[in-house]
N, C-alpha and C positions, 0 to 999 in steps of 0.2 A: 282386058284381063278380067276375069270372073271374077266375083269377090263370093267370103265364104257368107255372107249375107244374104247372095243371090241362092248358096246351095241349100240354105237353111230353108229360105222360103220355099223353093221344091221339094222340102221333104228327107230329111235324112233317119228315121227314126229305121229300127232293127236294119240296117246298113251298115256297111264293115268298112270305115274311113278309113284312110291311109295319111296318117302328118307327118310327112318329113319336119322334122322341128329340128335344132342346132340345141343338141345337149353338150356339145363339147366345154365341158366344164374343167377346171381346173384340180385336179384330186394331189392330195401329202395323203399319198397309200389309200384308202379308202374316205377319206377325209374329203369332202368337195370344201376347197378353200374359197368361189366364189361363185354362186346359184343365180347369177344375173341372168344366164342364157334360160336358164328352165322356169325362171320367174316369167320368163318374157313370153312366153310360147303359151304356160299356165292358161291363158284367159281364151286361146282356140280351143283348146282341150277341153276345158270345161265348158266353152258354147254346144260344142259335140254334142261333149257327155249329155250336156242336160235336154238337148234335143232329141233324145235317145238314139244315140250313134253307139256303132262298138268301137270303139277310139285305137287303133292300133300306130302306137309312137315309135318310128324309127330315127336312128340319128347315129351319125361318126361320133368316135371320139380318138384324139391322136393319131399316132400315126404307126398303128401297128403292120406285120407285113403279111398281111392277107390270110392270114390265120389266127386262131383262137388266142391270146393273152389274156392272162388275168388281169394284169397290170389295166390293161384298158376298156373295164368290163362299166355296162353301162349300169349293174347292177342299183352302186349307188345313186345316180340321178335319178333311176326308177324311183327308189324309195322317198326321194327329196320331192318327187313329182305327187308321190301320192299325198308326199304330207302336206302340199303348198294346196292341193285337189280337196283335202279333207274325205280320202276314199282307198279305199284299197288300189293300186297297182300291181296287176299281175305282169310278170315278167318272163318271157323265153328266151331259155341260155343259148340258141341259139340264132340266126337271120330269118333262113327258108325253111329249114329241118320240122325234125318230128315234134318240139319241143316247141318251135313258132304256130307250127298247123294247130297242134292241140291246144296252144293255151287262146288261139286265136280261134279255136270251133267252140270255144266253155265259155265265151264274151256271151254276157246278156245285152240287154238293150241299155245304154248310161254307164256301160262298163270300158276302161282304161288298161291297156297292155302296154306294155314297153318289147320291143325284139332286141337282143342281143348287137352290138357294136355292128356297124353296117360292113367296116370295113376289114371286119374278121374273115369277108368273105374275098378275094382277090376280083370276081366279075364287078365289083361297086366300083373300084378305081381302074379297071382295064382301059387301054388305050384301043384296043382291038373292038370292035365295034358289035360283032355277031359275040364273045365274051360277055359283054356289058350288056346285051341285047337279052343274053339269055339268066341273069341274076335277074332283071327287071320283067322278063316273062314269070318265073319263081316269084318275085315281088306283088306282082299285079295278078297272082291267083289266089293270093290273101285276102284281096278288099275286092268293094265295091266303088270306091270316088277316091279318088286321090286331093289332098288340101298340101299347097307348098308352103311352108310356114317356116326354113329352115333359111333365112338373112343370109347367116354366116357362113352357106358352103354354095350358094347360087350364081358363084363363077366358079364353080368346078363341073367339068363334064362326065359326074358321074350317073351311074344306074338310076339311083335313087330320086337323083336329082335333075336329070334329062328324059332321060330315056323311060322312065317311067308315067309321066303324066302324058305321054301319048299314047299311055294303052288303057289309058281308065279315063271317066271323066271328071275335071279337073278344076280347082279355083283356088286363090291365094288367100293364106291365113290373113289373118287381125297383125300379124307382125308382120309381115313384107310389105301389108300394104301401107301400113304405118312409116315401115322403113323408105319404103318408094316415093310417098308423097312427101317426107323429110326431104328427099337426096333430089327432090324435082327445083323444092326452094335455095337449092344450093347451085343450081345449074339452069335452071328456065327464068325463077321470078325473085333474084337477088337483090336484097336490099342492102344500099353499100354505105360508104364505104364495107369490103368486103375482105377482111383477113383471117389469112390460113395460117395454123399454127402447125409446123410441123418439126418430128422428134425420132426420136426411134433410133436403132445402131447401123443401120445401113443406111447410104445415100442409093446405093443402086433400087434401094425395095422402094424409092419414091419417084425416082427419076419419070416414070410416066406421067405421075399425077403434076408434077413440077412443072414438065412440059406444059399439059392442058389449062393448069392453071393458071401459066402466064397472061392466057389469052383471057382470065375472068376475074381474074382477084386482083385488090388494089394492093394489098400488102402481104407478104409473105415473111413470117417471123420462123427461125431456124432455131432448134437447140440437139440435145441429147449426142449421142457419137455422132449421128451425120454431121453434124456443122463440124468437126475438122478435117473434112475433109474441104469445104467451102473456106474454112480457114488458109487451111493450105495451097486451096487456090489461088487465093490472094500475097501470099510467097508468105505467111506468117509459122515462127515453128510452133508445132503442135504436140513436142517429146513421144511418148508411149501412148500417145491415147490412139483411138481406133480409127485410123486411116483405110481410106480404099484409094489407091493414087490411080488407078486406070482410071477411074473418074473423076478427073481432077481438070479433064478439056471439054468435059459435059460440063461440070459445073462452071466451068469459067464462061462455057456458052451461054448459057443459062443467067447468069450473073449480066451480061454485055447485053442479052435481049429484055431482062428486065427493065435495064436502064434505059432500053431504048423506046422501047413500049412504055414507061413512066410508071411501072410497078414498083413499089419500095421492097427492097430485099432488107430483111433486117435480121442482122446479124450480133452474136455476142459483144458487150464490152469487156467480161469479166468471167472468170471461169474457177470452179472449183476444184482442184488439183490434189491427187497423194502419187502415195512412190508405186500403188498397183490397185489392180481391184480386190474392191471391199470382200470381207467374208460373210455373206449373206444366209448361212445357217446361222452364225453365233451371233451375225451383227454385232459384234466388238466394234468399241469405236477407234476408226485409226486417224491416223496423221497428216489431214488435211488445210488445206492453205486458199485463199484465192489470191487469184494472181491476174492483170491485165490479159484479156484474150489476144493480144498481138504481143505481149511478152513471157509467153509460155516456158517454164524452164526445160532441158533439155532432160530425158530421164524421169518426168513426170505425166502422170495418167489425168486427161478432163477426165470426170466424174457429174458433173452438173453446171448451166450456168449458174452465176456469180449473183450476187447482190443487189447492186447496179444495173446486170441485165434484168432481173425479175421487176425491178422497177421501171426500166425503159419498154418491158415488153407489157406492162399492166398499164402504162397509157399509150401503148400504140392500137390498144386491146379497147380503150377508153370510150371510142367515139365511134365505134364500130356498128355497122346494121346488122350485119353477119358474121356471124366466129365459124371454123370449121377446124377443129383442133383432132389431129392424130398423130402419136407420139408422146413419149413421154420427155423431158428435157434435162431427166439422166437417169441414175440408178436409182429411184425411188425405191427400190426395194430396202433398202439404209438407210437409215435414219439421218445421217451424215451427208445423203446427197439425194435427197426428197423435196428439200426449200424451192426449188425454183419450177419441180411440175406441182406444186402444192399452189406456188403463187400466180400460177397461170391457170387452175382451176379456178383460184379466186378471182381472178381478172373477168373470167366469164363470168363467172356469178353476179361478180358488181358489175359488170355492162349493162346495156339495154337490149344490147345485138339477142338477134335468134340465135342461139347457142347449140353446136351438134358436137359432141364428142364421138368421133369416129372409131370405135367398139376398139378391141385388142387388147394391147397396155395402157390405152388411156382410159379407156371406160375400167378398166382392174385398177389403174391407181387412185381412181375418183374415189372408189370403196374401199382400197387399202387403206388409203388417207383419211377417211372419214368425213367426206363431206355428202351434202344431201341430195343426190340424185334428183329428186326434183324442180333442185335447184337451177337444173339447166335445159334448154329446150328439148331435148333429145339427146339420149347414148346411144349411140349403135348396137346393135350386136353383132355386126361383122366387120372388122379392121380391111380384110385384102377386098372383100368383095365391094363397100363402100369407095375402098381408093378407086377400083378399077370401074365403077360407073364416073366416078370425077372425072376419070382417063377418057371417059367416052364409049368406055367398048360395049360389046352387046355381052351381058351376061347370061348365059347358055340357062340357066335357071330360072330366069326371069323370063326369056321369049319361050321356054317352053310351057308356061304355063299362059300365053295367050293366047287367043283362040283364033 
């Protein structure tokens, strides 16, 4: 894989790069609530710029349906980009149109574009091969070099992200490959004991990486909604909280092959408990309880683990070589059920272990919470695409920019 090191030294200057970068930021109406993605991309951009490249920044955000919303306009991260840049960012309201061509022919040499949401256009997400074929032809008569520098969308096979970097010539930003040599110490050169912390509201959205990592991790710590359904594998009632019972014969596989391969699953002692979910604009505080994780009342919702789990999970956290935490281990977004993904960020920080917070809702509650990012080896900036290298698979983003 080419690095953007390699394109610097042949030369980029009055050349018209192409950055896929991961602006998918987080917006309340125009409001970016969490600038972690565009901080992270910041330092290819400005290697560019100062090289004198014409920097042309493409990137998704949500999940509009293949046409123009304002809801999902990348307006604001342009602006957040130029201010992090210390530079003007110009911006085209639209992908390939007349409004990208122009502001992408008015780039001087050291100058910064942003294009319009990638996925405004329906050819960026087509499943149809000669569709997606032909956005990335319109894409690739923009620029001159294409740089992939976009983590968080490098398991998706779209235009931008596939199909483009084999019409131009190509190398990986300052973030992937950051990201890549993280996610290698996590899979090739592990220093152990090795525990995975894992959270989140589905069991199904992990079930792969649970698979692979039987086979590599010494200990597996569970919270957030998925663990009742692991609960209730186990025959424990689990009241209102958030059950997926089809997976309730995976997990119990999973649980038997643990045991048997000598992996420790570790599971809740203690769980935080109310009569329903928190209300998360007002955050009013409601009427919660902890209660033993095997004697759940009937009629009540987990919301976070307990007490006692945050302390049994911060020394099994202790002695560790490597942490790999994704997931949060409840509703952090309330005050009321924050304590226990609060106390498992703390866990890594006082460890010794290489620490990777695996991007999504873990790396957003590191910063909702306020604790210091530096403080840990590595955040990710892509939650699915990080699991699914854990998983093993080839990410369609990642081989296309090898050569």
């Amino acid at each position: 894989m080419k690095t953007i090191d390699q394109l610097l030294a042949e030369g980029v200057a009055g050349k018209r790069v192409f950055v896929r970068a991961d602006l998918n930021v987080p917006l309340d109406g125009t409001t970016i609530t969490d600038d972690g993605r565009i901080r992270a991309v910041q330092p290819t951009v400005a290697r560019l710029a100062e090289a004198g490249a014409r920097v042309i920044v493409a990137s998704h955000l949500g999940r509009p349906k293949g046409a123009p919303d304002p809801a999902f306009s990348l307006a604001p991260a342009a602006a957040r980009l130029g201010e992090l840049l210390g530079a003007d960012v110009a911006f085209a309201s639209d992908t390939v149109g007349e409004s990208a061509q122009g502001v992408v022919a008015a780039l001087a040499d050291g100058q910064v574009a942003v294009l319009e949401n990638l996925r405004f256009n329906p050819g960026e997400t087509a499943k149809d091969d000669a569709e997606r074929g032909a956005f990335a032809d319109a894409l690739a008569g923009l620029a001159d070099l294409y740089v992939g520098d976009g983590f968080g969308a490098v398991h998706r096979k779209h235009a931008s992200v596939y199909d483009l970097p084999a019409r131009l010539p190509h190398a990986a930003g300052l973030l992937i490959a950051t990201e890549v040599g993280v996610l290698k110490k996590l899979t090739e050169d592990v220093k152990r004991p090795y525990a995975v912390v894992l959270g989140g509201s589905k069991v199904s959205d992990k079930l792969g990486v649970i698979d692979h990592l039987l086979e590599k991790a010494d200990r597996i710590l569970v919270g957030g909604g998925m663990v009742f359904t692991f609960l209730k594998a186990q025959g424990h009632e689990v009241g209102s909280s958030l059950l997926q019972e089809d997976q309730i014969p995976a997990v119990q596989e999973y649980l038997k092959r643990a045991e048997a391969r000598g992996v420790e699953f570790v599971l809740p002692v203690d769980v935080r408990v109310a009569a329903g979910f928190p209300d998360l604009r007002t955050k009013a505080p409601s009427d919660s309880e902890v209660v033993a994780a095997d004697a759940m009342p009937a009629g009540r919702m987990g919301l976070d683990i307990g007490p006692r789990t945050s302390e049994l999970y911060a020394a099994k956290l202790a002695d560790a070589g490597t942490v790999f935490w994704n997931g949060p281990m409840g509703v952090f977004e309330h005050p009321d059920y924050a304590e226990g993904t609060a106390a498992v960020a703390q866990a890594l920080i006082d460890s010794q272990a290489f620490t990777v917070v695996g991007g999504g809702d873990s790396a957003a509650a590191v910063r909702i919470l306020g604790f210091d990012e530096n403080a840990f080896g590595h955040i990710s900036t892509g939650g699915g695409a990080s699991l699914e290298y854990l998983e093993g698979k080839t990410l369609p983003g990642l081989a296309a920019l090898e050569d």
